[in-house]
Residue, then its C-alpha position, 0 to 999 in steps of 0.5 A: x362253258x368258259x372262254x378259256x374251255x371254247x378255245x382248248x376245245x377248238x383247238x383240239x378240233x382244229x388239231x383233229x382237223x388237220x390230222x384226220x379232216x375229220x373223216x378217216x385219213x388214210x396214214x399207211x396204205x391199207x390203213x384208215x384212222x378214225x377219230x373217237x371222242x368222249x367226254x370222259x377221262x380214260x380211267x373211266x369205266x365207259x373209256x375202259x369198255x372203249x379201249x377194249x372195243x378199239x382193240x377189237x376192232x384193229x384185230x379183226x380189221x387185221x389192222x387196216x383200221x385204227x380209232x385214235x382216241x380224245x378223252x374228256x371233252x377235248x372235242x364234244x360236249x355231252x348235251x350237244x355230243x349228237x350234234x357234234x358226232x353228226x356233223x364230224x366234229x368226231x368220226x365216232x363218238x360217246x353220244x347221250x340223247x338223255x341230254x340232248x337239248x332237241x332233236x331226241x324227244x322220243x329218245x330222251x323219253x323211252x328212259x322213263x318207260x322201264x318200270x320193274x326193269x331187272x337188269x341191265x342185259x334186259x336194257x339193253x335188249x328192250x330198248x332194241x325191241x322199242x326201236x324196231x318197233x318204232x320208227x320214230x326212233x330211227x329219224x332221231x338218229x338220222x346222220x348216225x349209226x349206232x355202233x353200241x347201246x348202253x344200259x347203266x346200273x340203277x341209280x341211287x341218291x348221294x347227298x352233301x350232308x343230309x342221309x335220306x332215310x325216307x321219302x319226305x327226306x327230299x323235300x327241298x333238297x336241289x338233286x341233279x336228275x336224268x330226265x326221267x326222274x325230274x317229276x318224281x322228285x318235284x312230286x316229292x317236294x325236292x327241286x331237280x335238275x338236269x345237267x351233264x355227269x361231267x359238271x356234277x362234281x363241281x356242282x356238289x363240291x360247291x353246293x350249288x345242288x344239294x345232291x345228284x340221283x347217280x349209282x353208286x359206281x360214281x362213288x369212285x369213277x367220277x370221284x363223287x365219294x369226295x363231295x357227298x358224304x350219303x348213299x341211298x339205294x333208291x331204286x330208280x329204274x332206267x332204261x338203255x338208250x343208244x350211247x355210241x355212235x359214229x357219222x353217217x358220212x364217215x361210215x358211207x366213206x368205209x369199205x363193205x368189208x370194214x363196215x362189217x368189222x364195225x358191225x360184229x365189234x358192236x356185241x364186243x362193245x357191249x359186253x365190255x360196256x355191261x362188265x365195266x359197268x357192273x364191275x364200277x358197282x362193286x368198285x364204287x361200293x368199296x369205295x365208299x365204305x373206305x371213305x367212311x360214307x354212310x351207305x343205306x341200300x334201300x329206304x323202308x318197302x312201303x316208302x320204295x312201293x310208293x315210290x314206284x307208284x309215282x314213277x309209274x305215273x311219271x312215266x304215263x306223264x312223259x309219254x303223254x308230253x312227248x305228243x307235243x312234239x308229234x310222238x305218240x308216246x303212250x304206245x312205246x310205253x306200253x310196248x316197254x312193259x309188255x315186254x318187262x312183265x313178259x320177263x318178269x314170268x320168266x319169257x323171252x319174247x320174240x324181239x329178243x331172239x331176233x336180236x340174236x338172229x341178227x347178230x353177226 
């Protein structure tokens, strides 16, 4: 981060401080503001999907609590963001354990456990099952509470100047990756990396990575069609992760009632977030054919099967690394595809309907 991006950063803080002190201020009698932050512009499919939720959330409060909004990183970072949210930098917060450099080994890993996924409703509602059947889940996150869990589309791969139209095609190719994918690609002869979305496009613009493993959404949302003339519709499957969150001291600080509107808003911030998500697909798609981009929606089956082989072995490869920070991985793994391979005939294993049962 450059000096000059510390000291806007700071002094937005130091802003939010002084409006808020970073815990919900009561402004008009009845009436607390709390501060959310993301590190993505407004226009954003995830910032339309917030938006909807503040909404939501003033309505059914009747008004005794309002989210002030600050977009696009002007007070967290994605790689630190749960950090930053813990210790009330922000009040509530856009938070990616996908990214986080510690501290959410077993979160960061499940991402990698979702092979033959079919959709992002299911995501959303295994990751659930995963993290009521495991606590490790639960101390990853202590000092937050969750208000939304986010799946995505599933990723592709967009390149500067070179169309992958099979596998060997990404041997020496420097690609940003999620977490999840890194020992796929290295399988494959490619060099991957990890950084946060928001750093990407410069990245690409400047060829310091030849390529990056996104859906095709970011073809319009992040502006990706600009610097990448290549989509490839490799399937890489991904898995949901808890993506919204807000401080535990700012929510022990709220009222029982206004916890509760927090918690029934929580489905409402998921919808919005899956239609959003969903909807940027198509946008992305549309987007870029306009811009001329060459588009190919899969490589050959025999490259995508063996594809999914590697993932599959990947997969058991996270989960065995997560032992050495004292997580027994290989049973979350397992777990996950159980459940998969129960929707895959067509079941709706018990986890789910108690999510149903538990929403208010």
């Amino acid at each position: 981060m450059t000096m000059a991006k510390r000291l806007k950063q700071l002094l937005a803080t130091c802003a939010l401080l002084a409006l808020s002190a970073c815990g919900g201020k009561e402004e008009a009698p009845g009436t607390i503001t709390l501060s959310y932050a993301s590190p993505y512009p407004p226009g954003h499919p995830f910032s339309k999907a917030d938006i909807e939720w503040m909404k939501a959330v003033t309505e059914k409060s009747g008004g005794k609590l309002v989210i002030k909004p600050f977009w696009s990183g002007s007070l967290i970072t994605s790689d630190q963001s749960m950090v930053e949210i813990r210790h009330g930098v922000a009040d509530i917060g856009l938070i990616t354990p996908i990214y986080a450099r510690g501290g959410a080994h077993a979160l960061r890993g499940q991402a990698g456990f979702y092979g033959g996924i079919k959709d992002l409703p299911d995501q959303v509602a295994i990751y659930k099952c995963l993290e009521a059947a495991f606590p490790v889940f639960s101390q990853e996150l202590q000092g937050l509470h969750v208000l939304a869990v986010q799946g995505g589309n599933f990723p592709g791969v967009l390149t500067r100047h070179k169309p992958i139209e099979k596998l060997e095609d990404l041997r020496g190719l420097r690609l940003r990756a999620q977490t999840e994918a890194l020992g796929v690609l290295r399988d494959l002869g490619a060099d991957p990396v990890n950084m946060p979305m928001g750093e990407v496009y410069s990245a690409l613009a400047k060829g310091v990575i030849d390529g990056v493993v996104a859906p095709v959404d970011t073809v319009h949302s992040l502006h990706f069609g600009e610097v990448a003339s290549y989509f490839t519709g490799l399937h890489f499957d991904r898995g949901a992760y808890p993506a919204r969150a807000m401080s535990d001291k700012a929510w022990q600080r709220l009222t029982p009632e206004l916890r509760q509107v927090l918690k029934e808003a929580q489905p409402i911030w998921e919808a919005a977030l899956s239609r959003q998500i969903l909807n940027a697909e198509d946008r992305g798609m549309e987007k870029g054919k306009a811009l001329g981009m060459r588009i190919t929606n899969a490589l050959p089956p025999a490259d995508q099967e063996r594809f999914r082989a590697l993932y599959a072995e990947n997969a058991r490869r996270i989960a065995d690394e997560l032992s050495h920070f004292n997580v027994d991985g290989r049973p979350i793994l397992a777990h996950a595809q159980e459940l998969i391979s129960a929707r895959a005939r067509g079941e709706t294993p018990a986890c789910f309907n108690s999510q149903t049962e538990q929403s208010p």
